[in-house]
MILORO-151502 format. One line per field, with one value per residue: residue in three letters; x, y, z of N, C-alpha, C, O in turn. Coordinates in steps of 0.1 Angstrom, whole numbers, plus 2048, in hexadecimal, padded with zeros to 3 digits. Each point is the difference from the previous one (the first is absolute). Layout:
! MILORO-151502
residuo [ALA, ...]
n.X [X, ...]
n.Y [Y, ...]
n.Z [Z, ...]
ca.X [X, ...]
ca.Y [Y, ...]
ca.Z [Z, ...]
c.X [X, ...]
c.Y [Y, ...]
c.Z [Z, ...]
o.X [X, ...]
o.Y [Y, ...]
o.Z [Z, ...]
! end
This chain:
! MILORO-151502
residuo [UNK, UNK, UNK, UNK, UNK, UNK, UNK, UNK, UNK, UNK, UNK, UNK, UNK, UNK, UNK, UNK, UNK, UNK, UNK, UNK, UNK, UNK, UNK, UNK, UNK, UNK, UNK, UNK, UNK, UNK, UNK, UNK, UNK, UNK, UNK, UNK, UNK, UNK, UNK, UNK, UNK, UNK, UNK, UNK, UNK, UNK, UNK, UNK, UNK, UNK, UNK, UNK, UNK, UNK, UNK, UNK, UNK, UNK, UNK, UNK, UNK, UNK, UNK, UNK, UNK, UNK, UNK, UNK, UNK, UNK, UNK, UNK, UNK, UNK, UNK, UNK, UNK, UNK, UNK, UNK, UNK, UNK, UNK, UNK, UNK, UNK, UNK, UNK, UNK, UNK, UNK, UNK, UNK, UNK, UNK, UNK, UNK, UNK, UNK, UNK, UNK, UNK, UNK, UNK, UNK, UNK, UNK, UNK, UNK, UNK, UNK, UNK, UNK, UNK, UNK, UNK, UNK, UNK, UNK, UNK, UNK, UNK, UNK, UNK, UNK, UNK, UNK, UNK, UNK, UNK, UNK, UNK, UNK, UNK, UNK, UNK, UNK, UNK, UNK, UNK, UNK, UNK, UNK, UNK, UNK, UNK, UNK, UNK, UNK, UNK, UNK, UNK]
n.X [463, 7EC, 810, 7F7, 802, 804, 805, 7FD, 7FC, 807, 7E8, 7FE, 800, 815, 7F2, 818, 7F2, 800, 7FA, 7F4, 810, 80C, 7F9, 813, 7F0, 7F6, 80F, 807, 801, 80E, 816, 7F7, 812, 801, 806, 805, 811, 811, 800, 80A, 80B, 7F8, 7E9, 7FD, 7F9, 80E, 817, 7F4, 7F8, 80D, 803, 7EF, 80C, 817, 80B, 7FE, 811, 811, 7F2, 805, 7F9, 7F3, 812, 803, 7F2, 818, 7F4, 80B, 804, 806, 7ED, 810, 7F2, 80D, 815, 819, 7ED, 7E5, 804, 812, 7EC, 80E, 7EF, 816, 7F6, 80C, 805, 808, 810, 80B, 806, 808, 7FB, 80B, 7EB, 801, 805, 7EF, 814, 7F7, 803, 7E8, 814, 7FE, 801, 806, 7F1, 80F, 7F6, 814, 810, 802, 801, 811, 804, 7F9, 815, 7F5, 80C, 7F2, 7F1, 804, 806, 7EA, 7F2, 80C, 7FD, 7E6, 7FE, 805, 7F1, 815, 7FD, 7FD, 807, 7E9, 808, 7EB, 813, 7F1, 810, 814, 7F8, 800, 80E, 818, 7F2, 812, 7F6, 818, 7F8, 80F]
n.Y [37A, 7F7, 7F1, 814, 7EE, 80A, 7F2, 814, 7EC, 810, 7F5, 814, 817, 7FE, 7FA, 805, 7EB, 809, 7ED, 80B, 7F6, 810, 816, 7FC, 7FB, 7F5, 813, 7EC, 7F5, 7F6, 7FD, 813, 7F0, 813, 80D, 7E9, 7FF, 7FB, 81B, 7F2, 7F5, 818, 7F8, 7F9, 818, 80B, 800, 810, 816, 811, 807, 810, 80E, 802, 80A, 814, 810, 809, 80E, 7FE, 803, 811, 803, 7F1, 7FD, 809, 7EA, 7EE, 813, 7E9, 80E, 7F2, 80E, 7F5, 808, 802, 7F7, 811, 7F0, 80B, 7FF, 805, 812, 7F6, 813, 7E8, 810, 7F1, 811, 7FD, 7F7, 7EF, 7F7, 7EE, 803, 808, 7EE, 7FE, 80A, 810, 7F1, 804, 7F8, 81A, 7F3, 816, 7F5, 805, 7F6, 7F1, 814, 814, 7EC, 806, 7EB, 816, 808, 7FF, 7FA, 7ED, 7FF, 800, 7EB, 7F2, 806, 7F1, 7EF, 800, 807, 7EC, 802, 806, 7E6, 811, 7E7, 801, 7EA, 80E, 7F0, 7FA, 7FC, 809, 80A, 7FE, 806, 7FC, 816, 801, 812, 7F4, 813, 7EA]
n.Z [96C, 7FB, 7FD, 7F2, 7F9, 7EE, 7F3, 7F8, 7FB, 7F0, 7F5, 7F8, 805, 801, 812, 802, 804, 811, 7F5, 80D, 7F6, 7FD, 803, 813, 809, 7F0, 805, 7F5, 814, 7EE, 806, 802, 7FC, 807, 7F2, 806, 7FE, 7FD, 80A, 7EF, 810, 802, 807, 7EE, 7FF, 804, 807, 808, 801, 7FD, 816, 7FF, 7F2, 807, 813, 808, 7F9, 80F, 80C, 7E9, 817, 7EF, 80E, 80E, 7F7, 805, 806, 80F, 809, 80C, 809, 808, 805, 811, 7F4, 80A, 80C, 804, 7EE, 7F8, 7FA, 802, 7F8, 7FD, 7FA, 7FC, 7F3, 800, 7F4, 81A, 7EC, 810, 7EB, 80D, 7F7, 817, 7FD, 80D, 80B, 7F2, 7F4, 800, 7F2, 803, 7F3, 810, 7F8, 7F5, 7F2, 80A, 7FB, 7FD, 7E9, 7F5, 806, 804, 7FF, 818, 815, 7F7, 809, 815, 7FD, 7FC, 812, 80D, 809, 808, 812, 804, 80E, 803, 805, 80E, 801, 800, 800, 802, 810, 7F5, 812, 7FC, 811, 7EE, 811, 7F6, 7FD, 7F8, 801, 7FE, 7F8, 7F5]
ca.X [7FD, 802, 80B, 7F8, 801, 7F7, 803, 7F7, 807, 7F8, 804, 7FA, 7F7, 7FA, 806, 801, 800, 801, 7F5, 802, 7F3, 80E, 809, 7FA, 7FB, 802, 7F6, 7FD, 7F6, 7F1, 7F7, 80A, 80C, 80B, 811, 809, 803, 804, 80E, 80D, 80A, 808, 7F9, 7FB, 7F2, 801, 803, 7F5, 7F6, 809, 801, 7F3, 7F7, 80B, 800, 7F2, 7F9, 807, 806, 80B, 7FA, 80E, 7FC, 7F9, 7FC, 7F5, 7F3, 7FC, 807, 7F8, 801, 7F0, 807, 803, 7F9, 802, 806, 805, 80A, 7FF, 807, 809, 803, 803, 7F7, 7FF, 7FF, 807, 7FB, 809, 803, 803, 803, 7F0, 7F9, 7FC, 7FA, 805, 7F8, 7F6, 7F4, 802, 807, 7F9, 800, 7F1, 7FA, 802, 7F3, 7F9, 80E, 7F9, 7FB, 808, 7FE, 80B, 7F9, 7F3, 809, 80D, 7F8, 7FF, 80D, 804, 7FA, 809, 80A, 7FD, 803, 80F, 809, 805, 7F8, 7FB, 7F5, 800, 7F9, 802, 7F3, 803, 7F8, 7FF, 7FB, 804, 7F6, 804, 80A, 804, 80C, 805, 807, 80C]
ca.Y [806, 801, 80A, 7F4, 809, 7FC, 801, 7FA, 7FE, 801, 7FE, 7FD, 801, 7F4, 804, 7F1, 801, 7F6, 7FA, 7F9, 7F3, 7F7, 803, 7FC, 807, 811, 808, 803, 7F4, 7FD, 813, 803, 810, 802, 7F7, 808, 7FE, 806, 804, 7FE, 805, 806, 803, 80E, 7F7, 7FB, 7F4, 7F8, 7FC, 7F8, 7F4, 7FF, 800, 7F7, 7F0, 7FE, 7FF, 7FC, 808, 808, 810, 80A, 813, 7FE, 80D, 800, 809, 805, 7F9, 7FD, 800, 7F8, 7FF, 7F3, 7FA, 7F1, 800, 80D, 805, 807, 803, 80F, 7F6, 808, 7FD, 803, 7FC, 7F9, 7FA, 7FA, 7F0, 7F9, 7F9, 7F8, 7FD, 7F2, 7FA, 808, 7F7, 804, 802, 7FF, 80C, 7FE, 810, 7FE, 810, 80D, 804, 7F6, 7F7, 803, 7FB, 7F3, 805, 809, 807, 80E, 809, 7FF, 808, 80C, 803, 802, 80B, 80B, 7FD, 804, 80F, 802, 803, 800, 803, 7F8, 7FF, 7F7, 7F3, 7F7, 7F6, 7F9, 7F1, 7FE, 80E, 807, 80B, 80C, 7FE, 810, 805, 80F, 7F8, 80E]
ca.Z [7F3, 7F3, 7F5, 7F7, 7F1, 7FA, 7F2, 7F3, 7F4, 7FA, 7F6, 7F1, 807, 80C, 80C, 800, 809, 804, 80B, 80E, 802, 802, 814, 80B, 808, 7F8, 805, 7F5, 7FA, 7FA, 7F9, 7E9, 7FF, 7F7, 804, 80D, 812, 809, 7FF, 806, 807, 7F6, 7F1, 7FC, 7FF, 7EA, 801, 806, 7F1, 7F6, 808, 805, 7F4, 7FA, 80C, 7FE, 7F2, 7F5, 7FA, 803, 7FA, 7FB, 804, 80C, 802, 811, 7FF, 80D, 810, 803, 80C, 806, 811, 806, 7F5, 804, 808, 804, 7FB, 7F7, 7EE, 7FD, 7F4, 7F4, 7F2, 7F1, 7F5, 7F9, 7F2, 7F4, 806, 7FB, 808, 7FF, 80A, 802, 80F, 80A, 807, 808, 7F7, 7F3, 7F8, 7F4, 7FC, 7FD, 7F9, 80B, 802, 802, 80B, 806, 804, 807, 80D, 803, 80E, 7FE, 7FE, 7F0, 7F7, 802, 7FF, 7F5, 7FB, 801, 7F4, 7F5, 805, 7FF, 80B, 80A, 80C, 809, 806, 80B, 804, 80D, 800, 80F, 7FE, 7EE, 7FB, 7FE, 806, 7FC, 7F4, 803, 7F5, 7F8, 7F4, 7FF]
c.X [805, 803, 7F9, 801, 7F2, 800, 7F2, 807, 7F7, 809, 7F8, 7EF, 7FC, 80B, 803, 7FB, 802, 7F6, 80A, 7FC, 80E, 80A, 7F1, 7FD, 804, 7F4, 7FA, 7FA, 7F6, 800, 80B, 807, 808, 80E, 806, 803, 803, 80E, 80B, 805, 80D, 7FF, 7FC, 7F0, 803, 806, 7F8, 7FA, 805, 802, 7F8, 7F9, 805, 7F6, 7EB, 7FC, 80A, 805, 807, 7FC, 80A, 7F7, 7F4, 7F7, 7F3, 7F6, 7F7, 7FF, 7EF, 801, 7F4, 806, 7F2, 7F4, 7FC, 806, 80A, 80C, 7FC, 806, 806, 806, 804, 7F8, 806, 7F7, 80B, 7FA, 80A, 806, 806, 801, 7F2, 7F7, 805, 7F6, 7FD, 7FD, 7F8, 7F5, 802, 7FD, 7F4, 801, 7ED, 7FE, 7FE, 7F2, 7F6, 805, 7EE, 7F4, 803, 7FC, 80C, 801, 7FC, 80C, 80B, 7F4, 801, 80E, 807, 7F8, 809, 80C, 7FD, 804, 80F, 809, 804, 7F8, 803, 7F1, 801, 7F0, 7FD, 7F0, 7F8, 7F7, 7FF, 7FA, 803, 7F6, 804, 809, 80C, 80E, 802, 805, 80A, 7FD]
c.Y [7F6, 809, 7F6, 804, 7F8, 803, 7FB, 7FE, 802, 7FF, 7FD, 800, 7F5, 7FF, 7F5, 803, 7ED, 7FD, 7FB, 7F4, 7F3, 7FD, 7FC, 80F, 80D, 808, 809, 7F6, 805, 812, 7FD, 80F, 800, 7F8, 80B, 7FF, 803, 7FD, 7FB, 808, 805, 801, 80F, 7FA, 7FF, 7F7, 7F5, 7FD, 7F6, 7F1, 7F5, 7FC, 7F7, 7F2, 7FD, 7F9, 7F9, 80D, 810, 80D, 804, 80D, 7FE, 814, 802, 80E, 807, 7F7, 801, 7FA, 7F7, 7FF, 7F7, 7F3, 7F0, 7FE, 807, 807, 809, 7FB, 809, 7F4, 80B, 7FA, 803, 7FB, 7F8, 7FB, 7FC, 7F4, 7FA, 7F0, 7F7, 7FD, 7F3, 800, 805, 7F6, 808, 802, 7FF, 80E, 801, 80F, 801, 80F, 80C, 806, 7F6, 800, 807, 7FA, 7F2, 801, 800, 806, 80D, 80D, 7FF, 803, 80D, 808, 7FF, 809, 80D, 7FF, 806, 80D, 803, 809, 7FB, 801, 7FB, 803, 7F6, 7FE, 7FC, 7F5, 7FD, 7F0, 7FD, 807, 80E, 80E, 80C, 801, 80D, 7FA, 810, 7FD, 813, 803]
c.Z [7F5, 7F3, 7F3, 7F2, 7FA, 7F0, 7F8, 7F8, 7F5, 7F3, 7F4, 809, 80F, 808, 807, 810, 80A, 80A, 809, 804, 807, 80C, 806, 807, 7FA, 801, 7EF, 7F9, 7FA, 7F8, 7F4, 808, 7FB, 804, 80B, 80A, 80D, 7FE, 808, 805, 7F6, 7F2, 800, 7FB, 7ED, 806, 807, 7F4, 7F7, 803, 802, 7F5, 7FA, 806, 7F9, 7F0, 7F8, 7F2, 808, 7FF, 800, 803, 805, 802, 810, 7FB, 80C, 80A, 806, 80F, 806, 80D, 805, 7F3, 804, 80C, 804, 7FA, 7F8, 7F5, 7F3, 7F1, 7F2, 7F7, 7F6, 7F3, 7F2, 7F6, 7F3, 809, 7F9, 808, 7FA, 80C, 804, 80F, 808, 80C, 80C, 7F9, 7F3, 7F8, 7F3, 7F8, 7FA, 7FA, 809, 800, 806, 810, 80B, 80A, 808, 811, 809, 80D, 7F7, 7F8, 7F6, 7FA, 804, 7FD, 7F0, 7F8, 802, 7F5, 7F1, 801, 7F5, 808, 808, 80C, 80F, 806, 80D, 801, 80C, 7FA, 80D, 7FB, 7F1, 7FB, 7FA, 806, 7FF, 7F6, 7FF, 7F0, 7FD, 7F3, 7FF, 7F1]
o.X [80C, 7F9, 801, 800, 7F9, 7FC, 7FD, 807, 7F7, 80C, 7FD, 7FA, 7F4, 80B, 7F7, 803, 800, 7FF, 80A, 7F6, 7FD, 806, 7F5, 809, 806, 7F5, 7FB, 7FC, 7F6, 7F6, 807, 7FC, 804, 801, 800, 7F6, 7F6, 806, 801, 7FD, 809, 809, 801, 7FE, 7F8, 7F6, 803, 800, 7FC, 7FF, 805, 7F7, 7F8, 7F9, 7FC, 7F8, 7FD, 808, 800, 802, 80A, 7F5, 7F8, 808, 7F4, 802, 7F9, 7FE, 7F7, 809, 7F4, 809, 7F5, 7F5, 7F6, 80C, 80C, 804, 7F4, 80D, 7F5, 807, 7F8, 802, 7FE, 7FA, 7FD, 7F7, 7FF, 800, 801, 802, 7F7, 806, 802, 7FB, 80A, 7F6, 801, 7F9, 80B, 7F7, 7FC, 800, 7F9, 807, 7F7, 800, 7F4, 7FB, 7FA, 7FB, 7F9, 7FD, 808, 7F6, 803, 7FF, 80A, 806, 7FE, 802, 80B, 803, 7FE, 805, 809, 803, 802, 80B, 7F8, 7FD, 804, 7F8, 80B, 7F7, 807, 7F6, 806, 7F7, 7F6, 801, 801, 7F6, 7F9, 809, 7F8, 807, 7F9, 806, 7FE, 806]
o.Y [801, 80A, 7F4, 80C, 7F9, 80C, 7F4, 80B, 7F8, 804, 7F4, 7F6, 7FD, 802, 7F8, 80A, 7F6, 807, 7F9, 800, 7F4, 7F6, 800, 808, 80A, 7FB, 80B, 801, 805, 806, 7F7, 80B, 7F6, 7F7, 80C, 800, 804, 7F5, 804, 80B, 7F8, 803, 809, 7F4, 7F9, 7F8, 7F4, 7F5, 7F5, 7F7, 7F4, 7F7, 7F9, 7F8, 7F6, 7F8, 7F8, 7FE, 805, 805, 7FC, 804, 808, 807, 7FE, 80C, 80A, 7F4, 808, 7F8, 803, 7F9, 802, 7FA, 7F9, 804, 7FE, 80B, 800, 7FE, 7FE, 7F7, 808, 7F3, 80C, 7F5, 80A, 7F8, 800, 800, 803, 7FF, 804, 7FE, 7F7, 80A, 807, 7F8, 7FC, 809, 7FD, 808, 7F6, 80B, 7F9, 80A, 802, 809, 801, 7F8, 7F6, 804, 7F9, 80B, 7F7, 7FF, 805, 806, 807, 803, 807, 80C, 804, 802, 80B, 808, 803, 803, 80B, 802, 7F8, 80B, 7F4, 80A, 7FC, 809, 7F8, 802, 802, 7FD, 7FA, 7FF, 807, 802, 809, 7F9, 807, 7F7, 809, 7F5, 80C, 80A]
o.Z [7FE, 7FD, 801, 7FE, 807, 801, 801, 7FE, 802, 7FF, 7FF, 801, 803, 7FC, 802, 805, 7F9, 80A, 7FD, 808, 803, 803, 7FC, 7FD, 805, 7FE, 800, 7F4, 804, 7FB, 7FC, 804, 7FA, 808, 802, 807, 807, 7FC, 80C, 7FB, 7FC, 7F7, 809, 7FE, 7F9, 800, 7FE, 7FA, 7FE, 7F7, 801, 802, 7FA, 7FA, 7FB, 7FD, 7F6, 7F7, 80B, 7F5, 805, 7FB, 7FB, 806, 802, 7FD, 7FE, 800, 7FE, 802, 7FE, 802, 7FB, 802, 7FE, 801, 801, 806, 7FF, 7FF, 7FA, 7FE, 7FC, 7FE, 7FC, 802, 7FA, 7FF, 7F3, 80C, 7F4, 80C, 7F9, 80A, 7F8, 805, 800, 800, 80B, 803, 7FA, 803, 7FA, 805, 7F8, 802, 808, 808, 7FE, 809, 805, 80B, 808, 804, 801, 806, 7F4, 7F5, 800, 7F5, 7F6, 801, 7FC, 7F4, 7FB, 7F8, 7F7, 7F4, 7FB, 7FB, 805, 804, 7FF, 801, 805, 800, 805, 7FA, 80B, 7F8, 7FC, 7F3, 80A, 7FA, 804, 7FD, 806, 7FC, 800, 7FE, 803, 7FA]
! end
C-alpha cells in the first residue's frame, strides 16, 4: 500500500499544476497534477503536503485544508493507493524549478482541460461540493472503469 498526499495550490483564480515530463519511468508521464507525494516514514499527511509542495515548487503552504481521502486499489503494480486531498490558498515563498516537470499556474476554468487522469477530473468535480469526501478510483490498464464516493 501506498500512503500519497496531493495539494492544489490556488491563487488570484489559477491552479498551480505540474506536467510530468522529467523522472524516468514515472507512471505520470506526460499528464498535468497537482503537488504531492508520497509519505515518509513518521510524517503525518499535512507534513507530507507541506513537504512535497516545498521540494516540488519552492513554496511554502500555510493551513494546508484536507478536502478528501482518495482510494485506487491495485492502481500500480497491484498495490493500492490511499491519497489525502488538499486545497491551499495561502503561501509563501518563490516558484522555482521542479525537477519532475514543469510548474505553471493555469486558469481554474482551463485546469479541466489540460490532459490528466480520467479520475482528477472526477475528483476535482468533487472538490466543487465543499464537503468533506471519500471516494475511490478504480482503473484498469490506465483506465479509469469505476467511480463510488461519500461526501460528510
Amino acid at each position: 500500500m501506498k500512503l500519497t498526499t496531493m495539494c492544489y495550490v490556488k491563487n488570484d483564480g489559477k491552479t498551480l499544476m505540474l506536467y510530468r515530463n522529467k523522472k524516468l519511468n514515472d507512471v505520470h508521464e506526460g499528464k498535468w497534477v497537482g503537488l504531492g507525494g508520497k509519505m515518509e516514514l513518521g510524517e503525518s499527511p499535512e507534513d507530507c503536503i507541506i513537504r512535497e509542495v516545498k521540494e516540488e515548487s519552492g513554496l511554502t503552504i500555510k493551513r494546508p485544508v484536507l478536502r478528501g481521502i482518495l482510494t485506487f486499489p491495485k492502481f500500480k503494480d497491484d498495490e493500492d493507493w490511499y491519497m489525502f486531498l488538499y486545497t491551499a490558498n495561502e503561501f509563501e515563498g518563490e516558484l522555482t524549478e521542479s525537477d519532475e516537470g514543469d510548474l505553471e499556474w493555469i486558469e481554474d476554468n482551463l485546469v479541466n482541460e489540460l490532459n490528466m487522469w480520467e479520475g482528477d477530473r472526477v475528483f476535482l468535480s468533487w472538490l466543487s461540493k465543499n464537503k468533506l469526501f471519500s471516494g475511490k478510483l478504480i482503473y484498469d490498464d490506465g483506465k479509469l472503469v469505476k467511480e463510488e464516493v461519500v461526501f460528510y
